[in-house]
C-alpha positions, 0 to 999 in steps of 0.5 A: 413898115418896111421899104422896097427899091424901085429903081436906080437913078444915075448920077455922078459920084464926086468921088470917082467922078463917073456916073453911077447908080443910087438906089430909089426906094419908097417906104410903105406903112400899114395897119398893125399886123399887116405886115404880110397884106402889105408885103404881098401888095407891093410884090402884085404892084411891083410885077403888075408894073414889070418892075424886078421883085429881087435886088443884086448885091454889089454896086447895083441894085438891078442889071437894067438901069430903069 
């Protein structure tokens, strides 16, 4: 089992009252010993959609905010 960020969603923080960026992240499950299947499906998934197969550190999780 393991998860992946997708995407960032805006949304206003009530502590600082801007809008900021919070991570959207699916978790994937697979057979026992699968792991590297799994992993190696959501890279061809992640790619094949266009979407950034790498986070950033820090207060976002991509430079595009998709």
């Amino acid at each position: 089992m393991g998860s992946i960020t997708v995407s960032q969603l805006p949304y206003t923080s009530r502590i600082t009252n801007k809008e900021e960026k919070i991570p959207l992240v699916v978790s994937l499950m697979g057979a026992p010993h699968s792991d590297m299947e799994l992993i190696q499906w959501a890279i061809e998934g992640l790619q094949g959609s266009g979407r950034a197969t790498k986070v950033l550190t820090g207060k976002m999780a991509f430079d595009d905010p998709n």
